[in-house]
PDB file of N, CA, C and O in Angstrom, chain B, residues numbered from 101:
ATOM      1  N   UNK B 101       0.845  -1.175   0.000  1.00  0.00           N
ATOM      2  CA  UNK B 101       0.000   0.000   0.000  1.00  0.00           C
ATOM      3  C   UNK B 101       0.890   1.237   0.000  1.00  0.00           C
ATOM      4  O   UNK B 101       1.673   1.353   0.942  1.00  0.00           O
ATOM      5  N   UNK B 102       0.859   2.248  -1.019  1.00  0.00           N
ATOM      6  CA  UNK B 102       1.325   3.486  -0.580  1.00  0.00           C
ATOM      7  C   UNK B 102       1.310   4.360   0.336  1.00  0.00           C
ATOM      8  O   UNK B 102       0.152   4.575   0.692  1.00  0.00           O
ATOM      9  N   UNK B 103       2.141   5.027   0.940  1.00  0.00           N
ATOM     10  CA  UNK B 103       1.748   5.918   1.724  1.00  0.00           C
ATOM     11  C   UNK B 103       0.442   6.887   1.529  1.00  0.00           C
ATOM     12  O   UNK B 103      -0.178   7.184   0.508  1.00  0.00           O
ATOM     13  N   UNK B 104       0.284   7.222   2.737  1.00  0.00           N
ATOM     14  CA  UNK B 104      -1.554   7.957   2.944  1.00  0.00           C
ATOM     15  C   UNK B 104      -0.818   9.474   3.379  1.00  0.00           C
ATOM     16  O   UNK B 104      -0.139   9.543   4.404  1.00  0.00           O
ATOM     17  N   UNK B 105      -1.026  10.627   2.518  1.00  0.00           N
ATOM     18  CA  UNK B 105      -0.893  11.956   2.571  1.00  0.00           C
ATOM     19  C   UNK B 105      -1.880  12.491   2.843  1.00  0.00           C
ATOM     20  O   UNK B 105      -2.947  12.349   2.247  1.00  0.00           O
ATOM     21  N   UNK B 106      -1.630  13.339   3.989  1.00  0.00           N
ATOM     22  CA  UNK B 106      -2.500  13.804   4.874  1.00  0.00           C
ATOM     23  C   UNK B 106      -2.474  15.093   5.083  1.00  0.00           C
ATOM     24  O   UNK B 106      -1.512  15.122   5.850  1.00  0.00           O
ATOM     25  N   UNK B 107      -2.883  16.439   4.955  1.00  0.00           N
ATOM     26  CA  UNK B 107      -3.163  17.773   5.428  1.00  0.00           C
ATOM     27  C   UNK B 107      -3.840  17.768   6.793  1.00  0.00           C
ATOM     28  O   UNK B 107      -4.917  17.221   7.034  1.00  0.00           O
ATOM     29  N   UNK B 108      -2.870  18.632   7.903  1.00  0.00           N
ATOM     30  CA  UNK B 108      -3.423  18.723   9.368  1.00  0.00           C
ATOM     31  C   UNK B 108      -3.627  20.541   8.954  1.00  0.00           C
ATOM     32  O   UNK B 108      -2.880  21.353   8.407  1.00  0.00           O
ATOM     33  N   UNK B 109      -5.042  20.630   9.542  1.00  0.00           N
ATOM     34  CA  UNK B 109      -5.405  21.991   9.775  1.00  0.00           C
ATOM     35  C   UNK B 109      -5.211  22.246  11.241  1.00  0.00           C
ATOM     36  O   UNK B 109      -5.679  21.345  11.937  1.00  0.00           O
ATOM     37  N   UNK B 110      -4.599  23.314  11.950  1.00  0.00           N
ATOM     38  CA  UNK B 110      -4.557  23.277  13.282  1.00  0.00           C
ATOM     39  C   UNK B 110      -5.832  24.666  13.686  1.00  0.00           C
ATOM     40  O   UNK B 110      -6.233  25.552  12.931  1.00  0.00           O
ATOM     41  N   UNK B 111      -6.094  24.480  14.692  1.00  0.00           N
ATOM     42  CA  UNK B 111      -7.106  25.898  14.972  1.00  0.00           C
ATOM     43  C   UNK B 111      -6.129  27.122  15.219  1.00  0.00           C
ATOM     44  O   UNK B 111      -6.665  28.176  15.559  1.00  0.00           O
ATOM     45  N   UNK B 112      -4.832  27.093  15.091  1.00  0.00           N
ATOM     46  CA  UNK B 112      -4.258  28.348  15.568  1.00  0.00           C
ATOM     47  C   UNK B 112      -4.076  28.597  13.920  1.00  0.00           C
ATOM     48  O   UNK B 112      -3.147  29.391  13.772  1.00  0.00           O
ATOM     49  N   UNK B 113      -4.635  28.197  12.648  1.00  0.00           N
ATOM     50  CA  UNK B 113      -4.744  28.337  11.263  1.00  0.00           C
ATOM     51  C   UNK B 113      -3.442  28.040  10.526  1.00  0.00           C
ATOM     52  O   UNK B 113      -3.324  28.243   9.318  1.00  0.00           O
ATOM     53  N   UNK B 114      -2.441  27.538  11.316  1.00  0.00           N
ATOM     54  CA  UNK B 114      -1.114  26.580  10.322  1.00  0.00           C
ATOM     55  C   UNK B 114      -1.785  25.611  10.416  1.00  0.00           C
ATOM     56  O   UNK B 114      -2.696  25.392  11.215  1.00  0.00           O
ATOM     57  N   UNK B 115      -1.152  24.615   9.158  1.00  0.00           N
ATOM     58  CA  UNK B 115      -0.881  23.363   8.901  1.00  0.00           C
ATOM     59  C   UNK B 115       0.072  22.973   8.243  1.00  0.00           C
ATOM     60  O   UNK B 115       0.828  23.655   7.551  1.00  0.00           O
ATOM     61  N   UNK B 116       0.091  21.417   8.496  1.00  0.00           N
ATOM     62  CA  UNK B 116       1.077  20.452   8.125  1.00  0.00           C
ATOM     63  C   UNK B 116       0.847  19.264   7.356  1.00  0.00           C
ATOM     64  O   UNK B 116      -0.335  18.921   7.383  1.00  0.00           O
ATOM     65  N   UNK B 117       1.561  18.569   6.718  1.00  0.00           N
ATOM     66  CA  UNK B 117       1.355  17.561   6.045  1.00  0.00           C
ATOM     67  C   UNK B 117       2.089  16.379   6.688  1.00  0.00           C
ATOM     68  O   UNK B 117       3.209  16.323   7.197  1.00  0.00           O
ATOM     69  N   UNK B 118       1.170  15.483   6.524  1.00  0.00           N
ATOM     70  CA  UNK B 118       1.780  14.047   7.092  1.00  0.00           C
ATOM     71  C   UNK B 118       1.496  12.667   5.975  1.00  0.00           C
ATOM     72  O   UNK B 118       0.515  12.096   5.496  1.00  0.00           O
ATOM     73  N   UNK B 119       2.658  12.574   5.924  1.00  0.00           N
ATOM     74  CA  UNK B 119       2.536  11.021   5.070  1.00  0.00           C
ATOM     75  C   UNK B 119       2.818   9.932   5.831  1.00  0.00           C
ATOM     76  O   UNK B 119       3.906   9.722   6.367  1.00  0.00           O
ATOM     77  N   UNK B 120       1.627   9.067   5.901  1.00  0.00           N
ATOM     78  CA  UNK B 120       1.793   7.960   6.840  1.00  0.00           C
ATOM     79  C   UNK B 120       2.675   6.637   6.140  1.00  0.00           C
ATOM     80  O   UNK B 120       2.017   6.084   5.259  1.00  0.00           O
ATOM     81  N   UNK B 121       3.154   6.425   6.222  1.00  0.00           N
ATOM     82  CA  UNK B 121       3.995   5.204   5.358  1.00  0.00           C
ATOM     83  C   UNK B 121       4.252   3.866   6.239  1.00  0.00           C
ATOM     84  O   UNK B 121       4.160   4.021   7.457  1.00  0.00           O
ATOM     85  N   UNK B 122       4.526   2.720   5.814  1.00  0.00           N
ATOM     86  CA  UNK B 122       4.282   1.440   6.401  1.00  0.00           C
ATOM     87  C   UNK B 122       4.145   1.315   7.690  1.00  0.00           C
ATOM     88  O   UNK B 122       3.097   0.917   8.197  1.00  0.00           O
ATOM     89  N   UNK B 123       5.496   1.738   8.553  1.00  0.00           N
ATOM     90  CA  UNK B 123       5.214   1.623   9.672  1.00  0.00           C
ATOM     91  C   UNK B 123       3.924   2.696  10.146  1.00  0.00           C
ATOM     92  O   UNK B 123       3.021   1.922  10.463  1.00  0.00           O
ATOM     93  N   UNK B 124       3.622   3.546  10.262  1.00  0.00           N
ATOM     94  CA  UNK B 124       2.614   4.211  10.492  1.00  0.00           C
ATOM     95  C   UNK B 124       1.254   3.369  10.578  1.00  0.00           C
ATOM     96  O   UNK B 124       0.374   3.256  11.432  1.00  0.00           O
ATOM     97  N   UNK B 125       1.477   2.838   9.325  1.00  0.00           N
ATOM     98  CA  UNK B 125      -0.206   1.392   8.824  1.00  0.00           C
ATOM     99  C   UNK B 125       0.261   0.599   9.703  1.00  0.00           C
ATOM    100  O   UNK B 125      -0.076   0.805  10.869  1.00  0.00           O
ATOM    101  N   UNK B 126       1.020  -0.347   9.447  1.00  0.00           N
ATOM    102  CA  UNK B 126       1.055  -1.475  10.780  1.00  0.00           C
ATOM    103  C   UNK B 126       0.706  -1.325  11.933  1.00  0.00           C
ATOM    104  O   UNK B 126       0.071  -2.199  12.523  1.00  0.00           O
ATOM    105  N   UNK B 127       1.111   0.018  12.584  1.00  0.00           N
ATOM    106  CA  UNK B 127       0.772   0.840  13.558  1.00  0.00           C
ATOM    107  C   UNK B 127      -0.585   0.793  14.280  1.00  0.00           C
ATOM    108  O   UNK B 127      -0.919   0.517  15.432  1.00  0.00           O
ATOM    109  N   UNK B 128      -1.378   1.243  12.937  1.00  0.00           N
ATOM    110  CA  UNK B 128      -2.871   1.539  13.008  1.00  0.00           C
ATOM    111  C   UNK B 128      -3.477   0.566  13.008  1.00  0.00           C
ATOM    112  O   UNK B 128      -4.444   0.402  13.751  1.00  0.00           O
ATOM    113  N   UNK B 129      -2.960  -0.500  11.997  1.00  0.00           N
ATOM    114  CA  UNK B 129      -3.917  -2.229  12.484  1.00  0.00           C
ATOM    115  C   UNK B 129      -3.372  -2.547  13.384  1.00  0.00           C
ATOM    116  O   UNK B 129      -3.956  -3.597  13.652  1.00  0.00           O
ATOM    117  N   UNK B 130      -2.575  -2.409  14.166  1.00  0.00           N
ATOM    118  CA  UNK B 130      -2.149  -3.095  15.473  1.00  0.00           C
ATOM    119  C   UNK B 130      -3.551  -2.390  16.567  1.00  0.00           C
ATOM    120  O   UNK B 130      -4.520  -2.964  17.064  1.00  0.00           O
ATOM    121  N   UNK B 131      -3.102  -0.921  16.630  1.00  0.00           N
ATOM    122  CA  UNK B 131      -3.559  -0.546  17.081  1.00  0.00           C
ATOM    123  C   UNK B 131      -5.551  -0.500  17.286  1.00  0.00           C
ATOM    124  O   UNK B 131      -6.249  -0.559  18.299  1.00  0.00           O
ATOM    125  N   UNK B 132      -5.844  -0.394  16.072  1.00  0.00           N
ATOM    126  CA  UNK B 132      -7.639  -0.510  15.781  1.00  0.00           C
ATOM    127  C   UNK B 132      -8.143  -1.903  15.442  1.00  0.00           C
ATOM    128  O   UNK B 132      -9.329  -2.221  15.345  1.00  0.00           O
ATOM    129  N   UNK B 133      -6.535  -3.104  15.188  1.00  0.00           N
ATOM    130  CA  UNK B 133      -7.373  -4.186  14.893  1.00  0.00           C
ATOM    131  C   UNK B 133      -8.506  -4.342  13.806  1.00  0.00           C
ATOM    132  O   UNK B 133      -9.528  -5.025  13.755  1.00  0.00           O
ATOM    133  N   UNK B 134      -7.855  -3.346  12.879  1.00  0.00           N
ATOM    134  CA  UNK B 134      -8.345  -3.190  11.207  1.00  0.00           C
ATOM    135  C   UNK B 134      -7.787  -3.026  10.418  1.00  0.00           C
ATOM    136  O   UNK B 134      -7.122  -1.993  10.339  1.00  0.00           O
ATOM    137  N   UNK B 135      -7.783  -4.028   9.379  1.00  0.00           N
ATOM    138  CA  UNK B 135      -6.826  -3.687   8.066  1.00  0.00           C
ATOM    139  C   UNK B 135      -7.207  -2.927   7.519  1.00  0.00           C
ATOM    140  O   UNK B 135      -8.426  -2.762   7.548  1.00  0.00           O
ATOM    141  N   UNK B 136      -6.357  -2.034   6.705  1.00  0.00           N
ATOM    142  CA  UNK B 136      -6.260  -0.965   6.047  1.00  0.00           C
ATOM    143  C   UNK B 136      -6.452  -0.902   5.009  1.00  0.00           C
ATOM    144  O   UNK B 136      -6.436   0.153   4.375  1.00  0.00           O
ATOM    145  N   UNK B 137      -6.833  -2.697   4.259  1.00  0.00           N
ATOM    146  CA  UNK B 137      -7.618  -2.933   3.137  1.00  0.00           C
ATOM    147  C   UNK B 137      -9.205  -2.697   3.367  1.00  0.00           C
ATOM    148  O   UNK B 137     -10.079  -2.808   2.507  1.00  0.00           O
ATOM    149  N   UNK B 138      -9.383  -2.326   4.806  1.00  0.00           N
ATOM    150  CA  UNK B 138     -10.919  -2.397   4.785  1.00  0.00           C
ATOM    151  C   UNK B 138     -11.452  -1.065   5.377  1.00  0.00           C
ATOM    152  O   UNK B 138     -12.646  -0.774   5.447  1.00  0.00           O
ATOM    153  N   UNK B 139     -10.372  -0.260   5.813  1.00  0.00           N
ATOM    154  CA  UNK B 139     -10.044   1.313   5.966  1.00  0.00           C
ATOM    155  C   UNK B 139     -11.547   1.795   5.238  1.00  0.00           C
ATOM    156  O   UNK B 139     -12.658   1.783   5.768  1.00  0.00           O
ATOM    157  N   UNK B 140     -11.151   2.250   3.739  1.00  0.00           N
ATOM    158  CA  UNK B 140     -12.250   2.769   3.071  1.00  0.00           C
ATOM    159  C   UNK B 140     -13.858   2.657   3.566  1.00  0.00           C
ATOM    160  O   UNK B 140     -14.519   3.593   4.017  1.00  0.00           O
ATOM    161  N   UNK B 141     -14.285   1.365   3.378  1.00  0.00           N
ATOM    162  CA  UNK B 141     -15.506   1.092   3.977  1.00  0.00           C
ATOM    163  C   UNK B 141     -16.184   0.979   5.684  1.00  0.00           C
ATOM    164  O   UNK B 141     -17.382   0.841   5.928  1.00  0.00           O
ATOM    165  N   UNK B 142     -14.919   1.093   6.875  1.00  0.00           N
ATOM    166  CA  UNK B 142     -15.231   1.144   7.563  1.00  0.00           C
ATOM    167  C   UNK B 142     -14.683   2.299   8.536  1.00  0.00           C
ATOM    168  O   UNK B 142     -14.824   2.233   9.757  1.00  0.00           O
ATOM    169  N   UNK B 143     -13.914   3.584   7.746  1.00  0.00           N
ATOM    170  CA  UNK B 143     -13.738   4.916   8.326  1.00  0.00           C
ATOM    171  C   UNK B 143     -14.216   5.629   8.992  1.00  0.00           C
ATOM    172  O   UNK B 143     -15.207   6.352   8.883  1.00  0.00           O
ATOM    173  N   UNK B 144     -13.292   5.402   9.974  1.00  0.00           N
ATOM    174  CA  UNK B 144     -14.124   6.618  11.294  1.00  0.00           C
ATOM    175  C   UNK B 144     -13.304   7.855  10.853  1.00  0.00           C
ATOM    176  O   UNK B 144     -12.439   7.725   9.987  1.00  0.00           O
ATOM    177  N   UNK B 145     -13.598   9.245  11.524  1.00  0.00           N
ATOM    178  CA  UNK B 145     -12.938  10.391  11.600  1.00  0.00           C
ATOM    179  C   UNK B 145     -11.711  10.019  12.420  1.00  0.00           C
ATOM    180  O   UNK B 145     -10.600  10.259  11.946  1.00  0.00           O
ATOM    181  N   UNK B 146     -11.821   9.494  13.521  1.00  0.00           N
ATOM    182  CA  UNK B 146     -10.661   9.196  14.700  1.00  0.00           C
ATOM    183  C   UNK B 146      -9.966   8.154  14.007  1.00  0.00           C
ATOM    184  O   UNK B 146      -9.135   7.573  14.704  1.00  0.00           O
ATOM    185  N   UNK B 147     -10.082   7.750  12.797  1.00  0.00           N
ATOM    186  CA  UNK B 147      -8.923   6.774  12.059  1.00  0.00           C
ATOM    187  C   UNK B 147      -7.948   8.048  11.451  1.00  0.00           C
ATOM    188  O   UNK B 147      -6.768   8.286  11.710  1.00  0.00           O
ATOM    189  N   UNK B 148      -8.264   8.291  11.147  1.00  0.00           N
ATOM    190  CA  UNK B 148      -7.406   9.445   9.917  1.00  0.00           C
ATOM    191  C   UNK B 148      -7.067  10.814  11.328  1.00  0.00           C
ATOM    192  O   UNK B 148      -6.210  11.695  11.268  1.00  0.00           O
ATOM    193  N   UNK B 149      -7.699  10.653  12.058  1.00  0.00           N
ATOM    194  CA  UNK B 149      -6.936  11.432  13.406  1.00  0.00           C
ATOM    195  C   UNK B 149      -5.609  10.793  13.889  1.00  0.00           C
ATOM    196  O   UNK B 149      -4.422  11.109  13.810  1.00  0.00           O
ATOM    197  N   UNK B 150      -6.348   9.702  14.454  1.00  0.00           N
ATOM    198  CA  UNK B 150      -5.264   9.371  14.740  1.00  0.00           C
ATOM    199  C   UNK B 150      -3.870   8.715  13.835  1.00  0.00           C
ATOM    200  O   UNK B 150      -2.809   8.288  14.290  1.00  0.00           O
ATOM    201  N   UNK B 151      -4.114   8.772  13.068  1.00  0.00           N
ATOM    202  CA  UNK B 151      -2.990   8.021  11.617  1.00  0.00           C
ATOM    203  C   UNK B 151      -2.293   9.715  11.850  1.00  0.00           C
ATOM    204  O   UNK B 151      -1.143   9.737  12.290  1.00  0.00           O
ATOM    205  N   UNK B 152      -2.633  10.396  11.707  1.00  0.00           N
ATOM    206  CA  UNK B 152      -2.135  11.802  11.258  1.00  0.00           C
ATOM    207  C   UNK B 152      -1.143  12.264  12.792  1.00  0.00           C
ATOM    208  O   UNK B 152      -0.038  12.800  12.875  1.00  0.00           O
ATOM    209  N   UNK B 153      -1.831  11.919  13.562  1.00  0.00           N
ATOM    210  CA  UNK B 153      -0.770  11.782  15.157  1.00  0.00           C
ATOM    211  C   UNK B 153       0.312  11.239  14.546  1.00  0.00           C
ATOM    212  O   UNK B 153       1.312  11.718  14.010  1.00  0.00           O
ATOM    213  N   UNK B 154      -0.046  10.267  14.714  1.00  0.00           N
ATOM    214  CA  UNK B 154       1.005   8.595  14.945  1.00  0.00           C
ATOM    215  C   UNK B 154       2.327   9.495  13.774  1.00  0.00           C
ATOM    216  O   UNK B 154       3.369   9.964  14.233  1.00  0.00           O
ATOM    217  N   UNK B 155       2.049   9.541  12.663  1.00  0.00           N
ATOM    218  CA  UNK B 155       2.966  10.330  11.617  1.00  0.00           C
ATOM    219  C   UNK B 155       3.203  11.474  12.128  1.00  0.00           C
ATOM    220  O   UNK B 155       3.860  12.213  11.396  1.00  0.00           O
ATOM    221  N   UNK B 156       2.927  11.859  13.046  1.00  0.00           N
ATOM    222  CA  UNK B 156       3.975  13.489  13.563  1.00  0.00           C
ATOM    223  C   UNK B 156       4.229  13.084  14.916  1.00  0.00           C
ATOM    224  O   UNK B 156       4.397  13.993  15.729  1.00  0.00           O
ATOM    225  N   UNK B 157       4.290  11.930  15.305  1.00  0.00           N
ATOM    226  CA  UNK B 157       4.833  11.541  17.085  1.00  0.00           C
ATOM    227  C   UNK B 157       6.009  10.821  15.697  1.00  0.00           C
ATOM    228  O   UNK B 157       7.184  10.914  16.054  1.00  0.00           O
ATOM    229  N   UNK B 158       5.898  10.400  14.778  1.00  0.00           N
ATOM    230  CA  UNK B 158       7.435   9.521  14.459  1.00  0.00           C
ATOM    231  C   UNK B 158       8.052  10.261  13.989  1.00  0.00           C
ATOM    232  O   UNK B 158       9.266  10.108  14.124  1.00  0.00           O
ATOM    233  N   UNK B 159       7.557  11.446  13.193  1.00  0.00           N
ATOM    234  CA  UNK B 159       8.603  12.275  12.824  1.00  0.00           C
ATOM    235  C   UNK B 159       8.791  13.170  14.086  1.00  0.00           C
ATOM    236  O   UNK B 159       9.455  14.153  13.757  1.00  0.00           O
ATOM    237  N   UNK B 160       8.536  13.194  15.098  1.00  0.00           N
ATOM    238  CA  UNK B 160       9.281  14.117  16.219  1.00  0.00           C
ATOM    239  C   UNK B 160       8.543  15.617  15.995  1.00  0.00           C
ATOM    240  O   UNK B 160       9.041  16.510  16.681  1.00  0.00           O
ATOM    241  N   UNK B 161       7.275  16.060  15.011  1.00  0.00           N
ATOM    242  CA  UNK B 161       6.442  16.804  15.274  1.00  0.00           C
ATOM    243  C   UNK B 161       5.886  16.930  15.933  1.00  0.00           C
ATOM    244  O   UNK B 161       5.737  18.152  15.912  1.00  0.00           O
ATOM    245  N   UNK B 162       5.125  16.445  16.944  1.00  0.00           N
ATOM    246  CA  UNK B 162       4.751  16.579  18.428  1.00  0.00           C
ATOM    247  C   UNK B 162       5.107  15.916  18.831  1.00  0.00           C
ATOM    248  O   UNK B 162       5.652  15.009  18.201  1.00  0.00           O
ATOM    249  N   UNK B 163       5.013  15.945  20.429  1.00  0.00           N
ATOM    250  CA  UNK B 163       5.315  15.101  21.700  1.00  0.00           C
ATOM    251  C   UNK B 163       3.792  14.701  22.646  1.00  0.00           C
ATOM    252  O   UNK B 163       3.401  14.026  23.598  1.00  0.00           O
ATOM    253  N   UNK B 164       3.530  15.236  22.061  1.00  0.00           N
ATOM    254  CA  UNK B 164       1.730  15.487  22.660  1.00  0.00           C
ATOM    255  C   UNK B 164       1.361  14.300  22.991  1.00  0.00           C
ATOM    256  O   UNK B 164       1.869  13.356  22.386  1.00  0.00           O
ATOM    257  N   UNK B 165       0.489  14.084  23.924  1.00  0.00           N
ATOM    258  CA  UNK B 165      -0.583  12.401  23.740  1.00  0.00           C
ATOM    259  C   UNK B 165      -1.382  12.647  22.600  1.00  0.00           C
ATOM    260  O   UNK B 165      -1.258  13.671  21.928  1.00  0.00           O
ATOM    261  N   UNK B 166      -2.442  11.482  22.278  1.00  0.00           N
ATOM    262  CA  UNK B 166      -3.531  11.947  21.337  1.00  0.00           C
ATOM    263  C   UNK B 166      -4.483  12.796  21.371  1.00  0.00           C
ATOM    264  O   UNK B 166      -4.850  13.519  20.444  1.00  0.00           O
ATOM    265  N   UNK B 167      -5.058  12.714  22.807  1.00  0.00           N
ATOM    266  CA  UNK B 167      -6.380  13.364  23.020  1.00  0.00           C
ATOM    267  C   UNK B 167      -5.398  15.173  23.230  1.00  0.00           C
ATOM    268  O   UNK B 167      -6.072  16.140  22.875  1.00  0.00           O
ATOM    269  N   UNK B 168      -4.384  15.389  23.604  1.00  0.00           N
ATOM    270  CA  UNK B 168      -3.639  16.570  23.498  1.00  0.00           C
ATOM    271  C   UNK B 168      -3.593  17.280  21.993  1.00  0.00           C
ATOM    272  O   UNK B 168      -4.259  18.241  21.608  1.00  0.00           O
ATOM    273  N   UNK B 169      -2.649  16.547  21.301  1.00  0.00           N
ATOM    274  CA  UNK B 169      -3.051  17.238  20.594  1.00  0.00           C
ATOM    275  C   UNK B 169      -4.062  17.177  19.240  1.00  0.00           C
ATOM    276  O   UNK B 169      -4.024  17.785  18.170  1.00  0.00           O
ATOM    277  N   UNK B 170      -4.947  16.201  19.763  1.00  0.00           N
ATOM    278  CA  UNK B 170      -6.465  16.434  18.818  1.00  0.00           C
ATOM    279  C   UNK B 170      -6.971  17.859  19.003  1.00  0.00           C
ATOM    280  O   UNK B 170      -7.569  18.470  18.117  1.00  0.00           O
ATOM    281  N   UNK B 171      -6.660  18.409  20.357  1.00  0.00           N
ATOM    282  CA  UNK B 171      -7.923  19.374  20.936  1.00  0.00           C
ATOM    283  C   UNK B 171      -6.977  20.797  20.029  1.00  0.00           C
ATOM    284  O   UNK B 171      -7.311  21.971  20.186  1.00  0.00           O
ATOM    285  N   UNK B 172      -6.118  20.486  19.362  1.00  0.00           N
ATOM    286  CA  UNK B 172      -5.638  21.601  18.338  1.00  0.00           C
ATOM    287  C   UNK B 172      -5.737  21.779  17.044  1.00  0.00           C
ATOM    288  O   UNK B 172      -5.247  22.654  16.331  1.00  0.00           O
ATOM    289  N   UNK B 173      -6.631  20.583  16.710  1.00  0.00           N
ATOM    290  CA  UNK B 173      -6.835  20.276  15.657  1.00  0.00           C
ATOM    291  C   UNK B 173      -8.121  20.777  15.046  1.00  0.00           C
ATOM    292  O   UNK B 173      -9.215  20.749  15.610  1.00  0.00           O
ATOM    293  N   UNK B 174      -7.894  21.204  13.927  1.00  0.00           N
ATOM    294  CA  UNK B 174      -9.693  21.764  13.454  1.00  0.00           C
ATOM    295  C   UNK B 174      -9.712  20.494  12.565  1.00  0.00           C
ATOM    296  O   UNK B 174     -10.518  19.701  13.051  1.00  0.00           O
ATOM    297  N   UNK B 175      -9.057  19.943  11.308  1.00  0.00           N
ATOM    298  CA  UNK B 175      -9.447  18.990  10.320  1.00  0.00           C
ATOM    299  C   UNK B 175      -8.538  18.596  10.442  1.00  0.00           C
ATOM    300  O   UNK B 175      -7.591  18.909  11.164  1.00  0.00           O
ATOM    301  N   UNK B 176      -8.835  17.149   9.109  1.00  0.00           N
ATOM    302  CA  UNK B 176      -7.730  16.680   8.467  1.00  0.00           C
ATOM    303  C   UNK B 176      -8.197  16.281   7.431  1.00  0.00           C
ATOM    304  O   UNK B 176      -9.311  15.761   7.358  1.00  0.00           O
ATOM    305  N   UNK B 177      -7.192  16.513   6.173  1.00  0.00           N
ATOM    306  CA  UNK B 177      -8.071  16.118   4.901  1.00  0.00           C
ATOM    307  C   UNK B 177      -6.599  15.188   3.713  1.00  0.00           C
ATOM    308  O   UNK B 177      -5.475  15.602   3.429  1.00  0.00           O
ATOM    309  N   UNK B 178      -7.277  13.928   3.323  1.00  0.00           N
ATOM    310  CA  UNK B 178      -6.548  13.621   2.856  1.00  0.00           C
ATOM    311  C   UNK B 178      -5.944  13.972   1.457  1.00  0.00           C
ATOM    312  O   UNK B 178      -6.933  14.052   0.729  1.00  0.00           O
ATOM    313  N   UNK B 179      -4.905  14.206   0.758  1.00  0.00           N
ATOM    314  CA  UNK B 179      -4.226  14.738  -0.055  1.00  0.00           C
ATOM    315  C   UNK B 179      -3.416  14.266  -0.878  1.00  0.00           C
ATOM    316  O   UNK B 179      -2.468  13.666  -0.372  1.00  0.00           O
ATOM    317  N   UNK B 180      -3.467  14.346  -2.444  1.00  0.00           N
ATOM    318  CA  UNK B 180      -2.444  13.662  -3.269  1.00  0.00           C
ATOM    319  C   UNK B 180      -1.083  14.547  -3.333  1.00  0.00           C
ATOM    320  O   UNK B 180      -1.124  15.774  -3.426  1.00  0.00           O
ATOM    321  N   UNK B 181      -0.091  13.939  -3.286  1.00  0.00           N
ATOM    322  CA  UNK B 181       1.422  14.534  -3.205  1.00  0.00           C
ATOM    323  C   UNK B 181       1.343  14.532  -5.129  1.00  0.00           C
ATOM    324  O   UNK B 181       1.012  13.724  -5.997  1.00  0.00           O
ATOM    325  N   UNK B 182       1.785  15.731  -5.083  1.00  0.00           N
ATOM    326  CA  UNK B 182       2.281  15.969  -6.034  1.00  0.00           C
ATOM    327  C   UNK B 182       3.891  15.545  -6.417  1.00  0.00           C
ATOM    328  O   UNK B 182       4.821  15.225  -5.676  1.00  0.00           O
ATOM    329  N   UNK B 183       3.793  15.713  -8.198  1.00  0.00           N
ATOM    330  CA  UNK B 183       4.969  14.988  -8.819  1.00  0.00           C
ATOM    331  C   UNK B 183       5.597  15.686  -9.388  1.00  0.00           C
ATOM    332  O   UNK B 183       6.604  15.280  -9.967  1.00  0.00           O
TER     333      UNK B 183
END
């Protein structure tokens, strides 16, 4: 699976981009106990929340817990990387 590119809107009106890449997914089925082949049809908002954490706690963009820094979060919208 390719990486999942992600736009974080924050409420203080920056954002960031996060590309979740393998480890990130393994991550998330470990974690939700859902494959990510079945992602699409069974998407919560707090999937793509938290995927968008998990990719800025590994790159050392926050230090935050989850529920921390969700509460800074206005969206998240997923995004094709350009070529």
């Amino acid at each position: 699976m390719s990486a999942i590119n992600l736009q974080i809107n924050f409420v203080d009106g920056t954002s960031a981009e996060a590309s979740a890449i393998a480890i990130d997914q393994i991550k998330f089925e470990s974690h939700f106990d859902l494959s990510m082949a079945k992602l699409q049809n069974e998407m919560k908002l707090t999937h793509l929340y938290w995927l968008a954490w998990h990719t800025q706690q590994r790159t050392g963009a926050t230090t935050k817990d989850f529920d921390t820094w969700a509460e800074n979060v206005e969206s998240i919208e997923a995004v094709d990387v350009k070529k």
